[in-house]
N, C-alpha and C positions, 0 to 999 in steps of 0.2 A: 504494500500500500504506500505510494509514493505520491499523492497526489497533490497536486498545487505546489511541490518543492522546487526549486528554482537548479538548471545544472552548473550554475556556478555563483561563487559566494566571495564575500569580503572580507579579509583577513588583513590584521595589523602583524606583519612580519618581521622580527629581527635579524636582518640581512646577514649581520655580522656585527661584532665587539664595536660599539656604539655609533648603530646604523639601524633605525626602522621606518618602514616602508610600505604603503599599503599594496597589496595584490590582489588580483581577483584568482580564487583556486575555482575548481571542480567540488561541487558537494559531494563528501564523500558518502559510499552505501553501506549498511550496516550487514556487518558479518551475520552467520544464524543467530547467533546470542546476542546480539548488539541493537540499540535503539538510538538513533539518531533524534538530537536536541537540538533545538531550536535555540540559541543562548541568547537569554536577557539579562544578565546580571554576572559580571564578573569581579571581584575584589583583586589589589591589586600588593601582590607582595614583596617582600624585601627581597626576596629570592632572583625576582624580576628584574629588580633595581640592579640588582646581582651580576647577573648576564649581562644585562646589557652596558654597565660600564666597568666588569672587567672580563667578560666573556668566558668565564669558568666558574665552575662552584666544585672547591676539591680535583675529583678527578673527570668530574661530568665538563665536558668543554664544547662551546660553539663551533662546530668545523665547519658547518652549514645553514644554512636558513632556518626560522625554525617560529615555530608561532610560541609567542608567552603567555601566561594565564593557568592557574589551575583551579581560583576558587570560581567554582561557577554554579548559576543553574539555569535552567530552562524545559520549554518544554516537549514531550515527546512526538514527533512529526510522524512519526516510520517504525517500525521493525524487523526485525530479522525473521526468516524464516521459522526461525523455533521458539520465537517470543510471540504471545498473547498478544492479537490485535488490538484486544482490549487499550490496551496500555498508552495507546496513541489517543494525546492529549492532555495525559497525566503529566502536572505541575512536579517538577520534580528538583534534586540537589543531586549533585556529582560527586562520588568518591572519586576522583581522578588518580588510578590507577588500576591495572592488569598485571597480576601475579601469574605464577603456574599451573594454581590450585595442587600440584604434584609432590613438590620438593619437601624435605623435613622441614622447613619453617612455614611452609603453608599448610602442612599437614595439622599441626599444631598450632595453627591459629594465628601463627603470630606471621601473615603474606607479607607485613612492611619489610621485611628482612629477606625476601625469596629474592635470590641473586638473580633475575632474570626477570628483576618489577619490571614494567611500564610506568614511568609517572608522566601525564600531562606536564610539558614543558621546561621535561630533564630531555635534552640530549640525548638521543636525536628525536625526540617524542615529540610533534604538534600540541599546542596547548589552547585554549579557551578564547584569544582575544579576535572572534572569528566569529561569523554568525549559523555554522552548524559544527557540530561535532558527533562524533560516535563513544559510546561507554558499553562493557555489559551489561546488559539488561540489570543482574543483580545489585550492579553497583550505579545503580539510577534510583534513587529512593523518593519517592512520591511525599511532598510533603501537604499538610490542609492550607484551604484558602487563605489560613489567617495568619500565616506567614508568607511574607513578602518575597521578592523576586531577593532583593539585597538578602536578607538573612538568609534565606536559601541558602547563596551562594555562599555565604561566613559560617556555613557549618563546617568547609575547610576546618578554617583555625580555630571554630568551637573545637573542631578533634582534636585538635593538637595542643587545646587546655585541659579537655578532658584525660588525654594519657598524663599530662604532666601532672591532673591528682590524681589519677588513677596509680601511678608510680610512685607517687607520694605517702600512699597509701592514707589519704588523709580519709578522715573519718569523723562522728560525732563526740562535739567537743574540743577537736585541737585547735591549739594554734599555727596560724601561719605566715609567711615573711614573703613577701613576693619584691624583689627590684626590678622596677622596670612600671610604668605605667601606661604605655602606649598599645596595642592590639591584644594584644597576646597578653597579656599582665590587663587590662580591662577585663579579658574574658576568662582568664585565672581567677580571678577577685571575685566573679558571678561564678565560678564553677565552683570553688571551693566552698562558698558559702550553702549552695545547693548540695552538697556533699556534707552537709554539715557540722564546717569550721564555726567555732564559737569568736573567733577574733582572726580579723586578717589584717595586719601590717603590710602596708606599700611605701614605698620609697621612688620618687622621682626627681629630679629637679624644676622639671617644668610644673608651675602653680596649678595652671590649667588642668593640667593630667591628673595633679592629685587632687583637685576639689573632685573631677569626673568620678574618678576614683573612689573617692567617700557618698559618690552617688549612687554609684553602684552595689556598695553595700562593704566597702573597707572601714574596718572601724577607728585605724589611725591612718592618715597618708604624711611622709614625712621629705625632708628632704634627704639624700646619701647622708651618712651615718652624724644625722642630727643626735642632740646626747639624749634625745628624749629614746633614744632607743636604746641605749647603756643599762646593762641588766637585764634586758628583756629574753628570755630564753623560749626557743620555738619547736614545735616537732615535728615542722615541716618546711623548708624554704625552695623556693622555686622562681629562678635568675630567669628572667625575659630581657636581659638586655644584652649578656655576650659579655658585658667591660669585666676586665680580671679583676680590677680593685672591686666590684660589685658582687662576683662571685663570692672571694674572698673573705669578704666580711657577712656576706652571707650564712656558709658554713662556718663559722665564729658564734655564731648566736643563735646555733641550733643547741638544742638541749642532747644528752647522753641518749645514743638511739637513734638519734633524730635522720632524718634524709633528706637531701639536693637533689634537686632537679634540673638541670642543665637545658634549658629551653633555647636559648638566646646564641645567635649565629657571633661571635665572635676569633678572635685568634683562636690558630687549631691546636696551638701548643700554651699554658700556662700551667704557674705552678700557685698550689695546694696546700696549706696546710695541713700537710701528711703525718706529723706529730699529731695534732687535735683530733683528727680522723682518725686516727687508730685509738688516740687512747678514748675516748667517746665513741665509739666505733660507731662513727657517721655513714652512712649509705652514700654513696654519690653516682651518681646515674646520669644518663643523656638519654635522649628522644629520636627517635627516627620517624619522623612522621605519626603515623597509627595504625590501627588495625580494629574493626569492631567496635564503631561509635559513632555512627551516622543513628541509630533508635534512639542511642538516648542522646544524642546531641539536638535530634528533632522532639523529643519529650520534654528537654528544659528550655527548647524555645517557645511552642504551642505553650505550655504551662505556665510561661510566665516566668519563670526560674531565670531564665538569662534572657537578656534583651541587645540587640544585635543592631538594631536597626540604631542605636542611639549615635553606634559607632559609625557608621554612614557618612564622612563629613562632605567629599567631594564628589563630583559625579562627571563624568566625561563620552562624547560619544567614542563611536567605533576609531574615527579617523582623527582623533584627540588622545588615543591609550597611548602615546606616548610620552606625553606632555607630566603625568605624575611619574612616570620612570627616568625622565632625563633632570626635571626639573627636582630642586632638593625642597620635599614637604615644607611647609608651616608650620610651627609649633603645635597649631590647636587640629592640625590634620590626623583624623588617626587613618582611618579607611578611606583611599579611594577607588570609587566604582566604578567601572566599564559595561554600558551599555551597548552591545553590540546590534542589536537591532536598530539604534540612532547614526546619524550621520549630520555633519555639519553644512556640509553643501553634497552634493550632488556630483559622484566622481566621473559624468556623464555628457 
């Protein structure tokens, strides 16, 4: 069922290491398991910012053209031959990625880790900032009306707050320390309180971010290691920023037990207070993405539990998705969004 699809479409491409360009591609066709999305709503990440001005991440490198975008959603146009017709038309969020389903790390649940992922807009993977895309059907999840095209689309990095408490192992009653107050550290702050932290501590510099912050439902937001935070011991902290002094002092002021979480893209190499961690035998972890948190990442948004849309601040068409990845945010910017269904003029 292909009907009224257009055979070719607009895409915002990354030519190469700080070059993007709009194209027109071929819509592509959904495999048997695959359903073809219509994208209206793409959020735009640090990852993105990433590529395109310095054209690697690690060992993932730009050698070729490549579309950017992962957090997305839209809705279902097409199917694959082995997917329910039904399903054409369902408002839906993207897990952007294709695992094995085979290998010992998908067997086990844990596909982030399948040496042979897919992810939307790693290398050499097309990604989102484009008006159709293909996922599996499974990893197309239908969300209710009453979630928006945006929040859809920031179930992305609601996942990537949800593993980072899910790792946390935080729980009813604890305390928690989050640095960082921008995406990721907003949606930490609403996840952990849903998870049932009794006090969450943030740390930003920017004012702005920490009042949001205490909007959200942080019960101190503070500036880096203000003295109002001297003494305070925690059983959980969780770094959204990447900065080593930030880390640092993060794991300082976990309590005996306690666990880090390693959220935040920073230098690949720092050092640790390895004395403190061992004798407090601190936990310290990092994140890869996720695995298994599109249900409930769509249950604390329908619910009320976290609110996504707040985070929304800019918004851009199709042939403007450049313009938040080359130019450097604004303070009060947390998210901005890609509209791929808009255009500013007429590339006709």
């Amino acid at each position: 069922m292909m009907t009224q699809i257009p055979q070719t479409m607009k895409a915002s491409v990354l030519i190469r290491q700080g070059l993007i360009e709009m194209e027109e591609r071929p819509v592509p066709t959904p495999d048997a398991d695959q359903v073809l999305i219509r994208v209206e709503s793409v959020g735009v990440c640090g990852s993105d910012v990433h590529y395109y001005h310095k054209g690697r991440i690690g060992d993932f490198v730009v050698n070729e053209p490549m579309i950017l975008g992962h957090e997305a959603s839209g809705e279902i146009v097409a199917v694959g031959d082995d997917v329910d017709p039904a399903r054409i038309g369902q408002r839906v969020s993207i897990e952007p990625q294709r695992c094995c389903r085979v290998c010992e790390y998908c067997k086990r649940g844990e596909y982030n880790l399948c040496p042979d992922i897919e992810f939307y807009a790693t290398p050499p993977i097309d990604g989102a900032f484009c008006e159709y895309v293909l996922i599996q059907s499974d990893f197309a999840y239908e969300v209710p009306d009453s979630i928006s095209w945006d929040a859809a689309a920031l179930m992305e990095p609601l996942s990537v707050g949800i593993v980072g408490i899910r790792k946390a192992h935080v729980k009813v009653g604890d305390r928690v320390f989050v640095a960082g107050a921008g995406p990721i550290g907003a949606i930490v702050i609403q996840v952990a309180r849903a998870f049932g932290a009794a006090e969450v501590v943030v740390s930003d510099p920017v004012e702005g971010r920490r009042d949001l912050a205490l909007s959200l439902g942080a019960t101190q937001a503070v500036e880096p290691s203000d003295p109002a935070l001297d003494g305070q011991h925690f059983d959980a902290f969780i770094d959204a920023t990447g900065v080593t002094a930030a880390v640092q002092d993060g794991i300082m002021r976990l309590a005996s037990g306690g666990t880090a979480v390693l959220i935040g893209m920073g230098d690949d190499d720092m050092s640790l207070p390895v004395g403190f961690i061992t004798a407090h035998e601190i936990n310290v972890t990092g994140i890869f993405r996720y695995n298994n948190t599109w249900p409930t990442a769509i249950h604390l948004v329908a619910s009320g539990a976290v609110d996504l849309d707040r985070l929304c601040t800019d918004h851009y068409a199709l042939d403007e998705a450049d313009q938040p990845i080359i130019n450097k945010p604004a303070p009060t910017t947390l998210k901005s969004i890609v509209h791929p269904g808009q255009m500013t003029h007429s590339s006709h």
